[in-house]
N, C-alpha and C positions, 0 to 999 in steps of 0.2 A: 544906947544908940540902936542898937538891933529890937529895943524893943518899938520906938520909935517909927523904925522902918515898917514893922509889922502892923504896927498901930495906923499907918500914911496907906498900907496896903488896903486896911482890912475899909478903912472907911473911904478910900478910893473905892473900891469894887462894891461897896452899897452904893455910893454915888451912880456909880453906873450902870449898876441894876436898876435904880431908878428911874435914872435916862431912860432908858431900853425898854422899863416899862411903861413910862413915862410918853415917847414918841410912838411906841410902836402900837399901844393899846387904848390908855387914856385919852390922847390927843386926838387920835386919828377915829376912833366911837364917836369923841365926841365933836368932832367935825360930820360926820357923819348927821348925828342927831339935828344939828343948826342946819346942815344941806334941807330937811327933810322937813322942820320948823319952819321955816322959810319959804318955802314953796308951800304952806296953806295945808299941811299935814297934820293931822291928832295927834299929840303927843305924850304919855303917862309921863310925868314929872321925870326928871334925870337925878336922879339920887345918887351921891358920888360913890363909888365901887360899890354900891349892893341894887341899885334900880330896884326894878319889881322882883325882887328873889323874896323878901318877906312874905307877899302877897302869893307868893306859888307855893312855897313852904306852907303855908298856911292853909290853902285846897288837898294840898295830899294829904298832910295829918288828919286832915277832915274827910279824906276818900273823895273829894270833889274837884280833885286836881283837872279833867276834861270840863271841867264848867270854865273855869276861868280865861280863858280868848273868847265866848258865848258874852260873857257880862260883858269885857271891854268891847266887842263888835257894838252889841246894846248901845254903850254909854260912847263910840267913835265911831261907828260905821263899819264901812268891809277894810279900809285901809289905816291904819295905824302904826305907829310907830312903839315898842317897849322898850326897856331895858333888862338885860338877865344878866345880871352884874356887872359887868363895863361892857361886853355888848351889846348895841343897839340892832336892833330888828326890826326887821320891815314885816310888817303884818297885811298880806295881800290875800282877799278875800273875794274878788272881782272878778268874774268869769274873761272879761273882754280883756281885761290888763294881762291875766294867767297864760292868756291865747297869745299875747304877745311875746312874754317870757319863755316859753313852751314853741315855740314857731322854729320847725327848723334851722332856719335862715338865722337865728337867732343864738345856734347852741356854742359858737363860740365866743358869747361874752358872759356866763353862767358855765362853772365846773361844778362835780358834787360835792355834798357836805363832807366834811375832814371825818364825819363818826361812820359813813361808810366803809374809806378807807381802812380805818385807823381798825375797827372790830373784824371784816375782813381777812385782813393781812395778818393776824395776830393766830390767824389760825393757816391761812391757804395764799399768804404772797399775796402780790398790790397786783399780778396779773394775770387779772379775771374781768370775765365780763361788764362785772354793776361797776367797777373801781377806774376800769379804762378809760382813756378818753379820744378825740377826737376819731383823727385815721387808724387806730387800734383798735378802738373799739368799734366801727364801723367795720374794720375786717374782721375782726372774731363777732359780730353779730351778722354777717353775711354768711361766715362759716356753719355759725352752730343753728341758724335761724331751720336750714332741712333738718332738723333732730326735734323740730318744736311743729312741723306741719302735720296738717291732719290727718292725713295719709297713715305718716308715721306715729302719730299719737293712737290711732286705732290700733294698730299692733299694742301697745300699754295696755289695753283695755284686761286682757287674761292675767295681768301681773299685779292690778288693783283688786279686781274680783278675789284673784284667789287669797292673797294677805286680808282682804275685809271679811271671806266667808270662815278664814280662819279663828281671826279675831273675835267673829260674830259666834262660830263657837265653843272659843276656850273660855271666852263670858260666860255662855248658859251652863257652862261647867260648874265652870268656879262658881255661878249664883246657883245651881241646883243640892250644894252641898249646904246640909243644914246650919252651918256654922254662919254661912256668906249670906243667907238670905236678909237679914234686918239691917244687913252693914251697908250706907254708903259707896257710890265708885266714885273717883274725882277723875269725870268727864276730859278736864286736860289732859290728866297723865295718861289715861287709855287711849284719845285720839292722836297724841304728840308720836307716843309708842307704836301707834300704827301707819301714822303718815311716813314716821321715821323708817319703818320697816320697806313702805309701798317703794320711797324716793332713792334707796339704797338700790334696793334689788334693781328699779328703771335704770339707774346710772349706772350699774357695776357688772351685778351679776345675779343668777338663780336661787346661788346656794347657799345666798348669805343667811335665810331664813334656817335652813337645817343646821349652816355650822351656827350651832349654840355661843362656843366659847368665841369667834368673830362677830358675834352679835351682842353678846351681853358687853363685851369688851369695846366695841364700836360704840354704842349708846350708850355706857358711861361715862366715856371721855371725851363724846361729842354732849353731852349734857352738861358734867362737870367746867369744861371749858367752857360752853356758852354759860355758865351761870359765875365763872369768875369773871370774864369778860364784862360782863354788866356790872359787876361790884367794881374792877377797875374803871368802866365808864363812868357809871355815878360818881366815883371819890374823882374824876376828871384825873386817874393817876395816866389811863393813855394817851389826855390831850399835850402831855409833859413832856418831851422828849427824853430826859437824864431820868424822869422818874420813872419813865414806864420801859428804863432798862434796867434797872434795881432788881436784884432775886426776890424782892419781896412783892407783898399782899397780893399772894397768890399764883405770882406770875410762873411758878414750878407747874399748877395745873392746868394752865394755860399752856405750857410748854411741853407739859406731858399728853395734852389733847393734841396738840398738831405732829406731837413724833407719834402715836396711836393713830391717826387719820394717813397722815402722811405716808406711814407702812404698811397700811392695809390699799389704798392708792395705786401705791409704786407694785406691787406683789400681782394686785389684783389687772394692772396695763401687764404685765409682763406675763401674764397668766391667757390671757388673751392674744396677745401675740404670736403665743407660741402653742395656742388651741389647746389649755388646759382646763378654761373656766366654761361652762354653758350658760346659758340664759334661760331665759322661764319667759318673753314675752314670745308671743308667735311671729315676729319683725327683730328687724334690729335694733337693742337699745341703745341709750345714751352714747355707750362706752364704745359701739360698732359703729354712731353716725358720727363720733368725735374722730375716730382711727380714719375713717374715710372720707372728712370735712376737706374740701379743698380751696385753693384761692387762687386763681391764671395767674397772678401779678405776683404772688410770694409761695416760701413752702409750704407745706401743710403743718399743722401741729405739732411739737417735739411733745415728747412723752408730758414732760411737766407742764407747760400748755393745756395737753388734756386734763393733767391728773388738776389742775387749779380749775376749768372751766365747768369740770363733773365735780368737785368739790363744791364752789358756787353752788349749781345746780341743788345742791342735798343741802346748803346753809339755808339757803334763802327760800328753798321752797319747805323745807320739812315741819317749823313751827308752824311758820304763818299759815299752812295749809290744817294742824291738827289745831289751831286756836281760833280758826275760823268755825272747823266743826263744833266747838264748842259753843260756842257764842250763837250758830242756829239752832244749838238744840236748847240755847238758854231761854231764843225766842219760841222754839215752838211748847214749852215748859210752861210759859206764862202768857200764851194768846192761843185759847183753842180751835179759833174759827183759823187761823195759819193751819195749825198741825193736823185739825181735819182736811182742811185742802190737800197737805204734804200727803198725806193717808193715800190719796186720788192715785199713790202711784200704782196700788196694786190692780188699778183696773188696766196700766200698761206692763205692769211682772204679777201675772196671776200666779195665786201659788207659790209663791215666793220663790220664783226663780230667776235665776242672777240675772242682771243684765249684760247686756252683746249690745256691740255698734248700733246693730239696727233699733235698739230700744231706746238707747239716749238723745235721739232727737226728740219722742215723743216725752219728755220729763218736763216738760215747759214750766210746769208749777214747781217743782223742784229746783231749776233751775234760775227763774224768775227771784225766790225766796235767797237763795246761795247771793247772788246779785245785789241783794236787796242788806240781808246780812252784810256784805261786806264794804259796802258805804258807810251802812249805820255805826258798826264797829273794826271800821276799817283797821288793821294790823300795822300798817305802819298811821302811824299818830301826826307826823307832820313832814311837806318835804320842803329841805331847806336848800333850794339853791345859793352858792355864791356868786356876785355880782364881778367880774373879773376885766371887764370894760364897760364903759360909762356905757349908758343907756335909756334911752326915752322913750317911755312905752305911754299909749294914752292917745286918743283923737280931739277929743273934746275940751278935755286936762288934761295937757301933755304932765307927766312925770319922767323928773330928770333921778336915776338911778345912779349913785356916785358910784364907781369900782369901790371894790371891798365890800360894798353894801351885804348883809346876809337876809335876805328873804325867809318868809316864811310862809309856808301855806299849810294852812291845819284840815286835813280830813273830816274832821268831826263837824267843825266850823258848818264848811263848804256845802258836806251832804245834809244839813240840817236847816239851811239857809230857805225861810216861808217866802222868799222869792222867786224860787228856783223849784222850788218842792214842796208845793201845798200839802198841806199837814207834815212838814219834815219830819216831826217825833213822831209820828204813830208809823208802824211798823205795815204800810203800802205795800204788798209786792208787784202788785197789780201795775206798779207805776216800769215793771220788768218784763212784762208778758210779752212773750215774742210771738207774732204772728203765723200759728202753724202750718197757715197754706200756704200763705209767699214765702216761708220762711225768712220774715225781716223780724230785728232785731226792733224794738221800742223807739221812739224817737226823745233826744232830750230836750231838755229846756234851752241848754246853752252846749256846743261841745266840748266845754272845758268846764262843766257842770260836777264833773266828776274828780276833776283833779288828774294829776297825771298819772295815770294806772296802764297805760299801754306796757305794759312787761312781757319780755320773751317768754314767759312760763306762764303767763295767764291762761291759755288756751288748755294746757296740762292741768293749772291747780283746778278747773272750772270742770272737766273730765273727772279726776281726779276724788273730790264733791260731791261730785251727782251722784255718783257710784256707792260711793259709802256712804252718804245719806240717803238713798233709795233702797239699799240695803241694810241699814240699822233701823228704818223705818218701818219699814214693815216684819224684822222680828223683835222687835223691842214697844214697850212704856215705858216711859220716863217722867219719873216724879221730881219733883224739885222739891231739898231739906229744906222744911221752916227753918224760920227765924235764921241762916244761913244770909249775912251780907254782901252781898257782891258789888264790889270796890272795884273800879278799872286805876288800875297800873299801866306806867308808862316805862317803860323800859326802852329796850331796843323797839321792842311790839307793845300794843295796847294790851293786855290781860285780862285776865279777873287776879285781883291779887293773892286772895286768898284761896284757887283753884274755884268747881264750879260743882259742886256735890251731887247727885241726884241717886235717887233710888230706880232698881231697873228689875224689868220684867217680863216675861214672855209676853205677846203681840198676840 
């Protein structure tokens, strides 16, 4: 009898796992897909639980994985529909429809993608600025927006300088010892290791460079965690809610990264408070315009407020900013009419002398090329809005967007797109140049040419850039390893998978 019962239990509770997956995922994809079918949309075939997953497996193994939305534009146009295993994707490639999605007036029927939150939170809590939404997030980006003005970004300028002149010379160190010369540097790990260092010292404090053991300790467990973090991505163990609270596959160094962050944080606001920490920029940083953020309507920031929204600040900007410098020096490695241009800086820092405020408006060619880099291989890979009320965007063809729908809009796609950007693959920066009289900025094709990149830290990472590419520039050559291939990986960021080698040498 009792086994009986067990036996009614166990095949009830697959029954209903069924169900559950049944209504909540199969069905409602694939209602989705006929919504989209129906209304005159390209559609890659609906393969029952694997869609186009063969088809992307198969790019990455190949290291061609960014080709693959290129070929289906090719063979469907800018909009289409996939499948990445029971869900269905909206593949919008359309500057005018983008404009629609992206319109203010528009941001309450699109929330962000769940891998925001979900890799986020896993280190610094759901609240913070990229992860917030509506009226929260419009007050904490009213709050922290005076920490990102320009004003206050010039104060940064002495705190970038001096981690890049340092960097610039424990390099010629280490390469002057006979042992380092014929060896290789991998170009990621020296700019990851420096942005990391720039973006700590702006949000926290001075001293984090001298204390050794707060720094070595910092960087391993902010490393260690983002690189378990993406293996939980990939295996989809965070999108699981029961699985991604299991002790396992990894989740201890994941846990051990956010109590190492978390205490260095808490220590470092408490340090400040009570005027124990100094600073190194000549203004006040991060951590001083966080304490002094205010809002007429509500309080100002409780300690952990700050310590999440200066957290943010150091997740989101410290890769994307050293994987950027990678990828220009990938370009100026392999086009030398670029990197002679870039050269052009020393007629604005003769003598290699650092830059100051006053010199980074004149970096127009530096700055144009940075611009230009980061379309080409733009750092984040694709942004995935969700559809969260029905929606009709379109003048001409109206398109009816169901709720649920998830969007897609790929970076690489977009800036590559030979209607919007004559010669898209060849490496243009010219199509960047800012006007140095009027000081105007380029004109685009389309305003949503570029995809959505208005970020509160653009203004910093583009500072940030200039500085350390205007400065490694003219004391360095950089050779690019033969036969060395370079794969882009897509992880959280676009990569080179296999790092980006180069040989280096005095200027």
């Amino acid at each position: 009898m009792v086994i009986q019962i067990l036996l009614y239990l166990f095949v009830t509770i697959i029954f209903l796992t069924f169900v559950i997956i049944y209504f909540k995922f199969i069905r409602s994809e694939k209602r989705l897909y006929n919504a989209f079918y129906a209304q005159g949309v390209n559609c890659e075939p609906d393969v029952f639980l694997i869609g186009q997953i063969p088809q992307i497996r198969r790019h990455r193994k190949t290291g061609t994985r960014m080709d693959f939305h290129q070929e289906l534009m090719r063979k469907h146009g800018n909009i289409y529909t996939f499948c990445s295993g029971l869900m269905t994707r909206l593949m919008i490639s359309e500057p005018d429809l983008l404009a629609n999605i992206l319109h203010r007036n528009n941001a309450q029927k699109y929330t962000k993608p769940s891998v925001v939150n979900t890799v986020l939170s896993a280190v610094i809590s759901e609240q913070n600025l990229l992860v917030a939404e509506d009226n929260e997030h419009e007050r904490a980006r009213r709050m922290i927006n005076p920490a990102f003005h320009h004003i206050n970004l010039r104060s940064m300028t002495l705190t970038i300088t001096d981690r890049t002149a340092k960097t610039v010379q424990s390099t010629l160190i280490t390469l002057s010892s006979n042992e380092q010369k014929s060896q290789a540097v991998d170009l990621q790990i020296l700019f990851n290791n420096l942005t990391l260092s720039v973006i700590i010292t702006s949000a926290f404090r001075s001293d984090f460079e001298t204390n050794t053991n707060a720094k070595n300790v910092m960087t391993r467990a902010l490393t260690n965690a983002h690189d378990a973090i993406i293996y939980r991505s990939l295996q989809m163990i965070n999108l699981i809610f029961l699985l991604s609270k299991l002790p396992l596959w990894k989740k201890d160094v994941v846990n051990n990264g956010a109590r190492v962050v978390t205490e260095f944080a808490d220590q470092t606001i408490v340090d400040r408070r009570q005027s124990h920490s100094t600073r190194m920029s000549n203004g006040a940083d991060r951590l001083d315009l966080l304490l002094s953020a205010v809002d007429n309507k509500r309080p100002p920031f409780t300690d952990q407020q700050m310590k999440q929204q200066a957290l943010t600040f150091v997740l989101a900007g410290s890769e994307t900013t050293g994987n950027l410098m990678s990828w220009i020096f990938f370009v100026l490695m392999t086009h030398d009419d670029v990197l002679a241009a870039c050269r052009g800086v020393d007629r604005v820092l003769p003598n290699g002398i650092e830059p100051t405020n006053e010199h980074l408006s004149e970096l127009i060619v530096c700055e144009a090329i940075i611009n230009k880099t980061s379309r080409l291989y733009s750092s984040e890979s694709s942004f995935s809005p969700r559809c969260i009320r029905e929606h009709v965007i379109g003048i001409e063809r109206p398109l009816r967007i169901p709720m649920g729908t998830n969007i897609m809009v790929s970076n690489r796609v977009l800036h590559r797109q030979s209607d919007l950007w004559p010669r898209g693959e060849e490496f243009d920066y010219t199509h960047w140049m800012r006007d140095s009289k009027a000081d105007l900025k380029p004109k685009l094709p389309h305003p949503c040419a570029t995809g959505p990149r208005n970020f509160i830290g653009q203004n910093f990472a583009l500072l940030e850039t200039k500085i350390m590419l205007s400065m490694f520039v003219q004391q360095y050559n950089f050779e690019s390893m033969s036969r060395q291939r370079i794969i882009l990986e897509v992880r959280i960021i676009v990569h080179p998978k296999f790092g980006l080698l180069a040989r280096i040498s005095k200027h």
